[in-house]
C-alpha positions in Angstrom: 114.0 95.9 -106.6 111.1 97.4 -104.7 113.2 97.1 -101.4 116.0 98.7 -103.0 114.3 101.9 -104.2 112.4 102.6 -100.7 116.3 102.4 -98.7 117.2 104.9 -101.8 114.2 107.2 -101.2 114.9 106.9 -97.5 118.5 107.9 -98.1 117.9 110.7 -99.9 115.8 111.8 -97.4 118.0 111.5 -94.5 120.4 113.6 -96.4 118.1 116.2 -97.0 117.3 116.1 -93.2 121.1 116.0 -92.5 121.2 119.0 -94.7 118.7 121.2 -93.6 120.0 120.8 -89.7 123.5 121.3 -90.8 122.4 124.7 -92.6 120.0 125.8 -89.9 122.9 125.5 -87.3 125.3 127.4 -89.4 123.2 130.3 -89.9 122.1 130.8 -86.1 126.0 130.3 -85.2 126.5 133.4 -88.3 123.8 135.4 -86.9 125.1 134.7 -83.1 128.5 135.6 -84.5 127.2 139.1 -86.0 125.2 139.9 -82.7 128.2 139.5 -80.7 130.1 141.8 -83.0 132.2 139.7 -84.8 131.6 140.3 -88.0 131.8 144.5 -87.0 135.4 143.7 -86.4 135.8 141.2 -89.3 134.9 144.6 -91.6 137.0 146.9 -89.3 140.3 144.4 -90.3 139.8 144.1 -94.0 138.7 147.8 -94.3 142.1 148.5 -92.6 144.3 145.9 -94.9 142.1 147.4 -98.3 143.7 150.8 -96.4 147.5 149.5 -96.5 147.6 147.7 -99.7 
């Protein structure tokens, strides 16, 4: 039983580690995307489709 609740915590802890790396990554690619202009551009094409509709 013992065993079986340590390879639980240590799940649960690899998934919280899994998470963490997998939201860090995402925000430096958004925040590399906006740099770059991206998201400038994003605004500029739904601006001008809010414009046509």
């Amino acid at each position: 039983m013992l065993r079986v609740k340590r390879q639980r915590e240590k799940l649960r802890e690899s998934v919280i580690i899994f998470t963490l790396n997998v939201t860090a990554s995402v925000s430096m690619t958004y925040s590399n995307l906006l740099r770059s202009g991206f998201f400038v551009l994003f605004r500029f094409i739904v601006t001008m489709l809010l414009y046509l509709m």
